[in-house]
Each structure stands twice: as C-alpha cells, then as structure tokens.
C-alpha positions in Angstrom: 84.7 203.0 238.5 82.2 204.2 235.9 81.7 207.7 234.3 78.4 209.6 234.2 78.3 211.7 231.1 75.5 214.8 230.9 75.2 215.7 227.1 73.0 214.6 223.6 72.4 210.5 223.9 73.4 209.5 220.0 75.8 212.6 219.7 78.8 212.2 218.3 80.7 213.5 221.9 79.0 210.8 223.3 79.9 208.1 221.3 83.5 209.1 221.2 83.3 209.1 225.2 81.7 206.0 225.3 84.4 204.4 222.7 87.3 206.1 225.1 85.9 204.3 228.2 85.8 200.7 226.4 89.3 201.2 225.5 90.0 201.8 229.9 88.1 198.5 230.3 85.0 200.5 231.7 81.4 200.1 231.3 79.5 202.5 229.3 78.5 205.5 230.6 75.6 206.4 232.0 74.0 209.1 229.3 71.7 211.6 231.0 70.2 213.9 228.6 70.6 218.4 229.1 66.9 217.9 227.9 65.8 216.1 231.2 68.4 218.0 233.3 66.6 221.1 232.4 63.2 219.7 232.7 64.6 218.8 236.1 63.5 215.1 235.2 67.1 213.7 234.7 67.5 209.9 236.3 69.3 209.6 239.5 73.0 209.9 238.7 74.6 206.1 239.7 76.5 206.6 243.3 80.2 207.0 243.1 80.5 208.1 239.6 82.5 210.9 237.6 80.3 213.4 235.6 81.6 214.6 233.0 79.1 217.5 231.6 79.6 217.8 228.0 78.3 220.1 225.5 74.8 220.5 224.7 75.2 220.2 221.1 73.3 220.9 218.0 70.0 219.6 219.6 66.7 222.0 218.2 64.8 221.0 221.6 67.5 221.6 224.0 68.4 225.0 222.2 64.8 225.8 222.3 64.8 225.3 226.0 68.3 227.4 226.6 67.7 230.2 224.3 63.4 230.3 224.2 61.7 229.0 221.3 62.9 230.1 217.7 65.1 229.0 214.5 68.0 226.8 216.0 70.3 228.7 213.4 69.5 232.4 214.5 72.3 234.1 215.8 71.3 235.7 219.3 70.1 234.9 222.4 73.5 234.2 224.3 72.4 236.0 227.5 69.2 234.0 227.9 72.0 230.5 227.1 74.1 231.4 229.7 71.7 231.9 232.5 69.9 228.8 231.6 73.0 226.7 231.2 75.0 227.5 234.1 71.3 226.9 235.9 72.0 223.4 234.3 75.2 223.1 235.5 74.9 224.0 239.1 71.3 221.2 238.6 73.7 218.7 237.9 76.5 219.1 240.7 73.9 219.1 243.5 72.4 215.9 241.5 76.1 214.5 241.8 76.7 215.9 245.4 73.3 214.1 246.4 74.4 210.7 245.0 78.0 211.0 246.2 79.4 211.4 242.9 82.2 213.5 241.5 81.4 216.5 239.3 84.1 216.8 236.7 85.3 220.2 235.9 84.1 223.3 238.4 80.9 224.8 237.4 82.0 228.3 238.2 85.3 228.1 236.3 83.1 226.7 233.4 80.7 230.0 233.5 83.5 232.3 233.4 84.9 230.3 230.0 81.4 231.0 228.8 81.8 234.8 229.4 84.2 235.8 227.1 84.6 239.6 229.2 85.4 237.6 232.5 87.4 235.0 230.8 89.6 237.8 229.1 89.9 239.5 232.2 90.8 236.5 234.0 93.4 235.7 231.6 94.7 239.3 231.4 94.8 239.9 235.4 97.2 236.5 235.6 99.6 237.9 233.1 98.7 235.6 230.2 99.5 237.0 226.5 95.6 238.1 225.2 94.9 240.8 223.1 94.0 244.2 224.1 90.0 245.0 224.5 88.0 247.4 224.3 86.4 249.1 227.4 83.0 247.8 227.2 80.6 248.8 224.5 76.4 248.3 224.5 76.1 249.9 220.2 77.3 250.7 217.3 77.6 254.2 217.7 79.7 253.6 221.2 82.1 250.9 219.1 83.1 253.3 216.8 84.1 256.2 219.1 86.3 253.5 221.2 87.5 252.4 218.4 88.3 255.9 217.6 89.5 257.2 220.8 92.0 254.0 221.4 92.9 253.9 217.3 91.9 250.3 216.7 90.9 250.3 213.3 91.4 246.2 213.6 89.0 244.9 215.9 87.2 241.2 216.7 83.3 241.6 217.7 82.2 238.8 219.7 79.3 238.3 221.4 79.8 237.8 225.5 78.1 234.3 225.5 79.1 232.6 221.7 80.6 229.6 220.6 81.2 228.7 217.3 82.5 231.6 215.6 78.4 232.3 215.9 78.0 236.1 215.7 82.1 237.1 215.4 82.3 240.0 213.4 86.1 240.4 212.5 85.9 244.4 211.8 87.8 246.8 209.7 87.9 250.7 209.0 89.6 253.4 207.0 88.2 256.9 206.0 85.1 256.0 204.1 85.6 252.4 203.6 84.3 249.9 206.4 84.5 245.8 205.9 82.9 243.7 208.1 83.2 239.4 207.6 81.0 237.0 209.5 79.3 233.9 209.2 76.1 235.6 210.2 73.6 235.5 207.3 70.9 238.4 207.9 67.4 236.6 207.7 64.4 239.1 207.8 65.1 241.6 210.5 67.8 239.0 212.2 70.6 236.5 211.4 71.3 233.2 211.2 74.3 231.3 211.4 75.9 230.2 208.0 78.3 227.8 207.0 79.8 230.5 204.6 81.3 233.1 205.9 80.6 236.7 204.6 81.3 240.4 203.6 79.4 243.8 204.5 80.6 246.9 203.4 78.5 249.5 204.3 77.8 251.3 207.1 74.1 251.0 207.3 75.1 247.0 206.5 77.3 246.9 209.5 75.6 249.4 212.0 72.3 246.5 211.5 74.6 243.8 212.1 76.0 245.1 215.2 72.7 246.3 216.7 71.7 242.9 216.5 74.2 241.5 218.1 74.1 244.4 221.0 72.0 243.5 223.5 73.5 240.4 224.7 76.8 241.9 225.4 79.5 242.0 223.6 83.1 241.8 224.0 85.5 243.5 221.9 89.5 243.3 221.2 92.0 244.3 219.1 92.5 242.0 215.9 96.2 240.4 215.7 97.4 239.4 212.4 97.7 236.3 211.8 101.0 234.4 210.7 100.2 232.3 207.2 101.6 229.3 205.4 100.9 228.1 201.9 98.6 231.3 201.4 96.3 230.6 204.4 95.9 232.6 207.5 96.5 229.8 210.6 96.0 229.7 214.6 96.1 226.8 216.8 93.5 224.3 218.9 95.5 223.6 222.2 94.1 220.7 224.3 95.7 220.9 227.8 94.5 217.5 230.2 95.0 217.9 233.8 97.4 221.3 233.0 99.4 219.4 230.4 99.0 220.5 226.9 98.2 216.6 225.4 96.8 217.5 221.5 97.5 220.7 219.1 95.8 220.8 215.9 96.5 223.9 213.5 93.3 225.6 211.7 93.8 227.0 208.1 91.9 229.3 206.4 91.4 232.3 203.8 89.0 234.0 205.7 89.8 235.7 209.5 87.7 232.5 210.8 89.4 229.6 211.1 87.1 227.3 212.4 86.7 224.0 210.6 83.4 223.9 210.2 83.5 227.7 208.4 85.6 226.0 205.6 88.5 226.1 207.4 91.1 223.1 207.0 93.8 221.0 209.7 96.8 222.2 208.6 100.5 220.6 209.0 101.6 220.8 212.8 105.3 220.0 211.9 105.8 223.1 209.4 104.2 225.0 212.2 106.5 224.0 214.8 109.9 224.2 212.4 108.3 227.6 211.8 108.3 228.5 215.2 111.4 226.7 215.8 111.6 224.5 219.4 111.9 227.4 222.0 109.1 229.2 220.2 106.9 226.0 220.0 108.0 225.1 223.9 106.8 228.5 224.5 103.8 228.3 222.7 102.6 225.0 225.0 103.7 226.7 228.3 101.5 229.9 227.5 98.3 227.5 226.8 99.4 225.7 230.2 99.3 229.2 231.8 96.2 230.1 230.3 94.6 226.7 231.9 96.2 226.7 234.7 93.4 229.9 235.2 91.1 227.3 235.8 92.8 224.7 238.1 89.2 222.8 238.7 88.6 221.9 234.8 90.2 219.2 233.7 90.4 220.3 230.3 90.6 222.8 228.3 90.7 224.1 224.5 93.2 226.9 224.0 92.9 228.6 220.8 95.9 230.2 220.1 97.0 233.2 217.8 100.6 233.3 216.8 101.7 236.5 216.0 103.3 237.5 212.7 106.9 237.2 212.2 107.0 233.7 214.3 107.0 236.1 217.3 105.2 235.2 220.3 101.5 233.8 220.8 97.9 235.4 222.3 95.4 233.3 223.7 92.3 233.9 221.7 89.6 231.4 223.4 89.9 229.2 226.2 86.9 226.7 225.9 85.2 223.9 228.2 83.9 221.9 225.1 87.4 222.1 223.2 88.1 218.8 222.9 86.2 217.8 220.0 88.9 216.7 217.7 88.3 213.2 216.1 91.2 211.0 215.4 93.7 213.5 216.7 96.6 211.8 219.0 98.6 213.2 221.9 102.1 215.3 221.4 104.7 213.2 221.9 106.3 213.2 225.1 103.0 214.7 226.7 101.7 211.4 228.4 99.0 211.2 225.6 101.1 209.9 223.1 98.9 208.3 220.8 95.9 209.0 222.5 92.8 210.6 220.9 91.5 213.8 223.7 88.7 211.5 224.9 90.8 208.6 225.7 93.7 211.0 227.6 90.9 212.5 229.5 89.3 209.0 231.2 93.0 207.8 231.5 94.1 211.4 233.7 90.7 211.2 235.3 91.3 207.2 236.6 95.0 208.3 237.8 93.6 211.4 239.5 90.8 209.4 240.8 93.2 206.6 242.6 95.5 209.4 243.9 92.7 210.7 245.6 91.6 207.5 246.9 95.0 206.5 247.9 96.1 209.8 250.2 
C-alpha cells in the first residue's frame, strides 16, 4: 500500500506525512503539487493509492493562482479561493478515479467545511451545539440593524470562505462606543493579514473594515464568552480520526483569537479537563464526535470548540479539513491514538479501514 499526498512538496504537512508513513513501514509518498493540479499538469497519480489532499499552504504562487494575482497577505478574495479550490479538488478525484486510486476525504463534504454558512447550517440542522447566527448580511449598514433587531451586541464577523482567523472581526457595541479586534492590518485602501492582532474604535474605522470584507460573503453569529484560566481566555482544537476524537489541544490567549499563530499559547489540557470535571469533558468529546460525524466521508476533522462560561456546556466554533496540524501532539489516552502524533493516527486508521474494505 502507498499514499498519494496532494499539497506544498518541502511543506512542513508534507514532511510530517511523510515521517508518519516511515513509522507504518511505507514508502514515501508520492507529492503532487496544488501548483500542477491547478495547472492541470499534475503527474499521473500511482494506481491503487490513497490521496490524501492536504492544505495548500502558505505558497505566494499557488495563492496567486486561487485568489488572482496580488499580495499573498491581503485579506480578501475568499470567493474567488473557494471556486478555484474545490475546482482543484474535484481535478484531483477524477485523476484518482482514472488511476483506480482512493480519494481520501469526500470532496463535497470538504466544500461545505470551507463555507462557514453551510457548515453552520449543517451543524445546526443535526442538532449540534453552535452558536446562534445572524440571518445573512451583504454590509455594514445591514449588520448593524440585525444586530439591532435580534439584540446581539456580541457578535463574530467571519468571512464565508477564511481560514486562519484571516479577516474575523470579533465585534462589540454599546450606545456610542463600538470596538472591533482583528488581525486585519488596513494597507492602502485594503488589509492585510497580521500576526498582531488589533483594535478599531470608530465607526468610520469599522464601517471600512467591514465593507472590505463584504463582498465575499460573510457569516455572522453571536459571540459566546469564553471560560478563562490563569487570566487567559481558552477554547479547544479537537482532532476526531475516523469519528473518534484522537488529539485535543487547548488554545490560550488574551485577545478573542486564540489561534497560535496570533500569539496565542497551548495551554494545560489536565486543568481543563479537572475544570470540566469527567462527565463535562466526556461530553465535550462526544459533541466534537457529533459534529464530525456531519461529515461521515472525511476522515478527519478539526473541531474547534468553545466552552461556555461557568464550565457549562460547549459550541462548536469551526469544524476544519486541514485541522490536523498539531506537531508533537499525542493521542488521548484510551482513544486508539495513544501516543500517536495526528499524522501517524491518520495512516494507521486509513491502513485498518483500507484492509476492512479489502477483506468484506
């Protein structure tokens, strides 16, 4: 058996892929590049394999060829992604159908995770814990009269088609004061994505900020507190492998955004769970098993999780294709990834699922 991987050749996904099939006993696998899969110049995919698509990454040519051409840090642009990377994705399952490989993951299931309206519906429709949203809003103006009319003064902006925390606004309002905080640095008449996050605290601020973000779609729902430890705001990254949730690592911050790469920090999974106590922290895994179990064709998924304050009860935030980036993080115990880093549990449940199949 041997694994097909489309992503960025050199890219840290890669190499960690690549390390977790040496560790099977497996050959390398075969690297084809997003660059020549949207050039439509991608090598024949090696009969009998399993693809796994992975994430484009932070490649300036690739982006250039998803988004258009432009800064690689300019928030923006999501619409013109998504159409050209699900286009990807359904390039490379007839490339697998055609050599009788296996696809990995469902492409269709992977386009809804990529459209944070659909996914939220999704999610909602199947009774999983999400917050509430907004009815659909195209400005500014329109977001603040929703706002209004439904009395969420506490609201999350994200843009339909984002990843990355790229272009989340997390929004607040009271009678003459409005705060907005984002990683979006403006830059000329647009933004670009910063490593820092942000404040703006004017209306004219916020009203450009949001127009900007505007025409790709947006998404919108109701902020939920988050609980804190030690001072810092905290949510979790849920990994669930073939419907189990495997890996949990929690995300500190002071600022709403706790993505590591914004400056926030892994925080300490066992005062979590003594937090939450065992029935809360069992519940907390089943609802991330719920929310994957949305998407019975993808054979992993990243479920960011919100836990409400008091200790009481969880949201799904995010559920994401590429969550599974999580370097020297090993399984839960008792999960059938004990200590397992995400790559590794993924080419071992893949190999198991792959003989079942070939065994009934």
């Amino acid at each position: 058996m041997r694994f097909a991987v489309v992503g960025t050749p050199g890219d840290r996904r890669a190499d960690l892929f690549a390390a977790a099939c040496r560790s099977a006993g497996l050959a390398a696998p075969q690297v084809i590049a997003w660059r020549d899969v949207l050039r439509g110049t991608a090598p024949e995919i090696a009969p009998g394999s399993l693809v796994r698509a992975d994430s484009p990454g932070e490649d300036a040519e690739v982006d250039a060829m998803l988004r258009g051409p432009g800064d690689p840090a300019r928030v923006g642009g999501g619409a013109r992604w998504y159409a050209s990377f699900t286009a990807g994705l359904e390039r490379v399952a007839a490339a697998a159908s055609r050599s009788g490989a296996r696809l990995l993951g469902d492409v269709d299931e992977v386009a809804v995770m990529f459209d944070k309206r659909r996914c939220h519906a999704l999610l909602s429709a199947a009774g999983v814990p999400v917050p509430e949203a907004l009815p659909p809003v195209s400005s500014y103006a329109e977001l603040r009269e929703r706002m209004a009319e439904t009395r969420m003064h506490r609201v999350f902006v994200k843009p339909a088609h984002g990843s990355s925390a790229s272009g989340v606004v997390a929004l607040q309002t009271a009678p003459g004061r409005i705060r907005a905080t984002t990683s979006a640095a403006r830059a000329g008449a647009g933004y670009v994505n910063s490593l820092r996050v942000r404040t703006y605290e004017t209306g004219p601020e916020v009203e450009h900020l949001i127009g900007a973000l505007a025409p790709d779609g947006l998404h919108v729902e109701r902020w939920l507190p988050k609980v804190a430890l030690d001072g810092r705001v905290l949510d979790l990254r849920v990994v669930v492998i073939a419907g189990e949730p495997t890996h949990a690592v929690v995300r500190t911050s002071r600022s709403p955004m706790t993505n590591l790469h914004l400056g926030g920090a892994r925080g300490d999974l066992g005062a979590v769970r003594q937090a939450m106590g065992e029935d809360g922290w069992r519940r907390a895994l089943d609802v991330c098993a719920q929310a994957a179990a949305c998407f019975p064709g993808s054979p992993m998924v990243g479920v960011d999780l919100l836990v409400r304050l008091g200790w009481r009860g969880c949201a799904v935030g995010e559920v994401n294709a590429f969550g599974d980036l999580l370097p020297g993080l090993t399984g839960l115990p008792g999960s059938g990834a004990d200590g397992l880093d995400t790559h590794t549990a993924q080419v071992r449940a893949a190999l198991r699922r792959n003989q079942a199949t070939c065994t009934t």
